[in-house]
N, C-alpha and C positions, 0 to 999 in steps of 0.2 A: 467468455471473451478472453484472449490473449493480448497481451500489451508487452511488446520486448523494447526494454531501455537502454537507450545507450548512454552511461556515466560513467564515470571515476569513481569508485568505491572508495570510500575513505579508510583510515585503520580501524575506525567502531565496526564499519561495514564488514571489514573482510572475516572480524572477529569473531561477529554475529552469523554471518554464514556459514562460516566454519562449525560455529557449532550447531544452527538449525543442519546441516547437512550431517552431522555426525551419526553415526551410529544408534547413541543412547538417545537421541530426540527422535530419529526415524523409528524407531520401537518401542520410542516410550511411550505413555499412555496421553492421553487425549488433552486433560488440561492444560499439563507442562506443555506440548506443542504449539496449542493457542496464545498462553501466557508467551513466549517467546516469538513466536511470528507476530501478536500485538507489538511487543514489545520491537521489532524490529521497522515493521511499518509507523511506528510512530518517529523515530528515529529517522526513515524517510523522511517523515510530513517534516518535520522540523526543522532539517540540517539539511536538506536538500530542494531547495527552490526548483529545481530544472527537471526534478524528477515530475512534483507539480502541475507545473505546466505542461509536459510532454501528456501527461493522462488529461487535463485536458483536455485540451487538443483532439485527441483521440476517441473521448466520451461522448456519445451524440447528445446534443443538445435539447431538451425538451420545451416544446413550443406552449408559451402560457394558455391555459383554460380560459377561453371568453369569461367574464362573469358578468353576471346577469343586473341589472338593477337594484334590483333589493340587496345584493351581499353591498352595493358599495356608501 
């Protein structure tokens, strides 16, 4: 699934991209890239409310499981 946002990137943002886009993370090895895309997506969650809700929005919703008698 694709989700394209439309924000304002703050200065951490464009920081962060800058360097997930750079060179030595596109070729670096595996860890370092998750470490830094965690690290960037958390930074979303955080500092960005509207990012948020736009996924949301967009995430289908999952309709509860009847539960049966005995679970309740």
């Amino acid at each position: 699934m694709k989700i394209f946002l439309d924000f304002t990137p703050c200065n951490d943002c464009k920081t962060m991209m800058n360097q997930l886009s750079s060179p030595e993370m596109v070729f670096g090895d595996e860890k370092t890239r998750t470490d830094e895309s965690s690290k960037f997506l958390r930074h979303l969650t955080y500092n960005h409310p509207e990012i948020i809700q736009a996924v949301m929005q967009e995430v289908p919703k999952q309709k509860k499981q009847e539960e049966f008698d005995f679970f309740k």
